[in-house]
N, CA and C atoms as an extended XYZ file, in Angstrom:
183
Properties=species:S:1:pos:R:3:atomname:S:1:resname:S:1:resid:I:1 pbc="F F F"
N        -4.535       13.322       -7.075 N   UNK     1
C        -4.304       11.897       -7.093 CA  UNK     1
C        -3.806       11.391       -5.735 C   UNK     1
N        -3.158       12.397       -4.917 N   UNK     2
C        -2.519       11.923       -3.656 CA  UNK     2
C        -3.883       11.558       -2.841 C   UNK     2
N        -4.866       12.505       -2.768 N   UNK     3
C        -5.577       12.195       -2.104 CA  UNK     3
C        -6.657       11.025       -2.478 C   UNK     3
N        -6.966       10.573       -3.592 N   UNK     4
C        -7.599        9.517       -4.025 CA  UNK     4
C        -6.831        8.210       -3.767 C   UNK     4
N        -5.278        7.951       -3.529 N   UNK     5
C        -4.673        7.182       -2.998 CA  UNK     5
C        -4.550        7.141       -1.655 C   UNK     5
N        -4.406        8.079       -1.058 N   UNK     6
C        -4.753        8.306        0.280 CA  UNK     6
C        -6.009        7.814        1.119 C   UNK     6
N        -6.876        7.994        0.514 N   UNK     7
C        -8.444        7.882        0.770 CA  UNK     7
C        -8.868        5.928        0.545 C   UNK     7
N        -7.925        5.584       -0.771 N   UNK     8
C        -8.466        4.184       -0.848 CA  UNK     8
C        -7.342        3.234        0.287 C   UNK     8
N        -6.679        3.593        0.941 N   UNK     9
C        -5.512        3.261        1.682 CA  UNK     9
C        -5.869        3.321        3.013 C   UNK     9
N        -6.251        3.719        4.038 N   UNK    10
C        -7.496        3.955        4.885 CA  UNK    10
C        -8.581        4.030        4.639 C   UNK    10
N        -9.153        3.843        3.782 N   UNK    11
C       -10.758        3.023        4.130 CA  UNK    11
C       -10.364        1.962        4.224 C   UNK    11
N        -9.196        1.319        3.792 N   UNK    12
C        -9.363       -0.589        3.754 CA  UNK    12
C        -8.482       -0.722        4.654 C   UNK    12
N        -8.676        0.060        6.095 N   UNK    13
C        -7.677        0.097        7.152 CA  UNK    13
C        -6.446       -0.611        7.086 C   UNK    13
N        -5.738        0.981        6.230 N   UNK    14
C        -4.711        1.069        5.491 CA  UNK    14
C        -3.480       -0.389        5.718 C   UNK    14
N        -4.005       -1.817        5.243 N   UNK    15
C        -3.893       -2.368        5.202 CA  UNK    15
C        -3.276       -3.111        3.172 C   UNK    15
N        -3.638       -2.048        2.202 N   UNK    16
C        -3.353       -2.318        1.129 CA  UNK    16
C        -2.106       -1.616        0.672 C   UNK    16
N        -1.283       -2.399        0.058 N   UNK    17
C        -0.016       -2.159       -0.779 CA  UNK    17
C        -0.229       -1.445       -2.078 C   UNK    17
N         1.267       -1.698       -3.054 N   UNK    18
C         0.593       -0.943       -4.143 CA  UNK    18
C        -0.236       -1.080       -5.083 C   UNK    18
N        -0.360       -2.777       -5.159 N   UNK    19
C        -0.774       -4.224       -5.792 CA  UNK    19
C        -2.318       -3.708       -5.767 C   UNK    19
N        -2.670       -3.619       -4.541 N   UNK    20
C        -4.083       -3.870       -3.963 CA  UNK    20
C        -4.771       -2.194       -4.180 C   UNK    20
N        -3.930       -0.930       -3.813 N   UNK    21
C        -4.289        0.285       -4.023 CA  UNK    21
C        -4.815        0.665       -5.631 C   UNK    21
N        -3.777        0.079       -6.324 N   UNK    22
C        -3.427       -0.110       -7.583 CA  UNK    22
C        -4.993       -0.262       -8.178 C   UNK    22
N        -5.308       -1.596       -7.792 N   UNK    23
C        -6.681       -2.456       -8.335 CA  UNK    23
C        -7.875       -1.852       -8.195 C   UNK    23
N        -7.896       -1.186       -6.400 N   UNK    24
C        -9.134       -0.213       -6.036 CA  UNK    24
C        -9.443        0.457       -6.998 C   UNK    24
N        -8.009        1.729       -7.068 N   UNK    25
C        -8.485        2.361       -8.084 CA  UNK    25
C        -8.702        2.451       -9.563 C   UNK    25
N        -8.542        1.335       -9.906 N   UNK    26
C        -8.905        1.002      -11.580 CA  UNK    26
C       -10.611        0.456      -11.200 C   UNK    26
N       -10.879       -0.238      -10.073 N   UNK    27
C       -12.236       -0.632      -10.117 CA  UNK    27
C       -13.145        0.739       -9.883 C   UNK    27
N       -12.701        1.393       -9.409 N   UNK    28
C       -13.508        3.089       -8.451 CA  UNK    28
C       -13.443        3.859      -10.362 C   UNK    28
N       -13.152        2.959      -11.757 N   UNK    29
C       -12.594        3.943      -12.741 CA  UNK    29
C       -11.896        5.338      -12.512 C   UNK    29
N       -10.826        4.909      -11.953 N   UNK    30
C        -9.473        5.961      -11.763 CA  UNK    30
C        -8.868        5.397      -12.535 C   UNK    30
N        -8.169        5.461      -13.740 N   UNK    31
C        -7.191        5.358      -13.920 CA  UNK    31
C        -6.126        5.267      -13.644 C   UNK    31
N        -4.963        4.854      -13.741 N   UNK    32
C        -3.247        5.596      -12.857 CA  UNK    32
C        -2.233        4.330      -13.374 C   UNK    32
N        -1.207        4.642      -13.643 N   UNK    33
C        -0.490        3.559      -13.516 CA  UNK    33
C         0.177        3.091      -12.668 C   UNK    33
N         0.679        2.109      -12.114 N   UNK    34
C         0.937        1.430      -11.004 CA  UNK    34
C         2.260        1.949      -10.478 C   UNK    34
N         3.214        2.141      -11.705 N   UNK    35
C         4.437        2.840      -10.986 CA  UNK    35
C         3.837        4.133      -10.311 C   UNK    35
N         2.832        5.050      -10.669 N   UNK    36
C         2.139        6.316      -10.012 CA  UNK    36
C         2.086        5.853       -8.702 C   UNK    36
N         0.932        4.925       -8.578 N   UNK    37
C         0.531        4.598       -7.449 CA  UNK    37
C         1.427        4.420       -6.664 C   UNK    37
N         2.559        3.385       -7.068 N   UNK    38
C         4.175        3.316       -6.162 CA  UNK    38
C         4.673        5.048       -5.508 C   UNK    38
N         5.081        5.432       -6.741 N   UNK    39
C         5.679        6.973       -6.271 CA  UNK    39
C         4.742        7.391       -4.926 C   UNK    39
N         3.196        7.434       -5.065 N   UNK    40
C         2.711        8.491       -4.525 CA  UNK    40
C         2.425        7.823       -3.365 C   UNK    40
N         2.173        6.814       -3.101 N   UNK    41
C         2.182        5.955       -1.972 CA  UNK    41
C         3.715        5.992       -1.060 C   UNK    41
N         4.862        6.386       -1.474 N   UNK    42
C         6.233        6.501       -1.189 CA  UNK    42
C         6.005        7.877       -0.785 C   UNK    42
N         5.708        8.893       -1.646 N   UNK    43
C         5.724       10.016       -0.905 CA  UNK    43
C         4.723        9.729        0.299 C   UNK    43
N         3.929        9.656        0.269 N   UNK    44
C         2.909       10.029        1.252 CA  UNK    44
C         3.322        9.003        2.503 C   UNK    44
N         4.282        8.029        2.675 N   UNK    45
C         4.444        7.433        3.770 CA  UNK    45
C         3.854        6.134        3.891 C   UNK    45
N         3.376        6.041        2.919 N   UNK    46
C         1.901        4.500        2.933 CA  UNK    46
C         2.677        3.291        2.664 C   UNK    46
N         2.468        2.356        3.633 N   UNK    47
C         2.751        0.826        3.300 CA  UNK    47
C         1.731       -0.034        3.966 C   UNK    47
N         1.655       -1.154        3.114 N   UNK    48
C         0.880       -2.183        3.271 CA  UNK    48
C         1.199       -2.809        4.528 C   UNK    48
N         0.362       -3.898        5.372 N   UNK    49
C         0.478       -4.838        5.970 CA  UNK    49
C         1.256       -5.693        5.714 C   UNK    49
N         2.342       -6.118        6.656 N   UNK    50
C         3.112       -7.199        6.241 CA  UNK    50
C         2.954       -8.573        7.019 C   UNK    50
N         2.341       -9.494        6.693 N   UNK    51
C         1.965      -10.551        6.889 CA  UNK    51
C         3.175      -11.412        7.400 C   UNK    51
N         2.730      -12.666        8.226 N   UNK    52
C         4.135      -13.345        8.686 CA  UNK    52
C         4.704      -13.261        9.695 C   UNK    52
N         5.728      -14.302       10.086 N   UNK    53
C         6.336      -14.252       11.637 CA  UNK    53
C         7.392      -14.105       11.091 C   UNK    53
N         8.331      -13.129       12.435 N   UNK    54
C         9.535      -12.179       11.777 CA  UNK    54
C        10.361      -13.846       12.312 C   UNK    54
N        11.404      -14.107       11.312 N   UNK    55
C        12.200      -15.198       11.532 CA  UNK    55
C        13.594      -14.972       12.635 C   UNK    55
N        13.363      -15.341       13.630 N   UNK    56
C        14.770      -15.623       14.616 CA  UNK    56
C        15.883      -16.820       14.181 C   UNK    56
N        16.790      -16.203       14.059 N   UNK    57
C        18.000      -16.971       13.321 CA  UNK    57
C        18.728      -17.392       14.479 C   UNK    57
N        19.179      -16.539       15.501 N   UNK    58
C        20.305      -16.091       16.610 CA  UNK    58
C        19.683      -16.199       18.107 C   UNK    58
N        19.831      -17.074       18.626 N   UNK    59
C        19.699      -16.823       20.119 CA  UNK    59
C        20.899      -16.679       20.586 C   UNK    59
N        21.363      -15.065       21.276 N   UNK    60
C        22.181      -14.580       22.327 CA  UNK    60
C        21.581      -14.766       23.334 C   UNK    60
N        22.418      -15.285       24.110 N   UNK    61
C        22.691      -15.152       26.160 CA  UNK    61
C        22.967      -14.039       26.326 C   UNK    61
């Protein structure tokens, strides 16, 4: 399973979370449940793209 999460996580230049990994593989008929997908995506180091401008609160001199 690591590697079937692995595999759908870089092909979609590893740009998908667990949301989106999650969905691949129910469409590819994998089964898994989503907390799975969480765990194994945690082990293996995998995170999604994070979209957005990082917010500056503080300008120091």
């Amino acid at each position: 399973m690591k590697k079937r999460t692995s595999r759908v996580h870089t092909e979609n230049l590893s740009v998908y979370g667990v949301r989106e990994a999650w969905r691949q593989l129910h469409r590819e008929g994998i089964p898994a449940a989503r907390c799975t997908v969480t765990r194994l995506m945690r082990d293996l180091g995998l995170q999604g793209a994070r979209r957005g401008k990082k917010i500056r609160t503080t300008l120091s001199r």
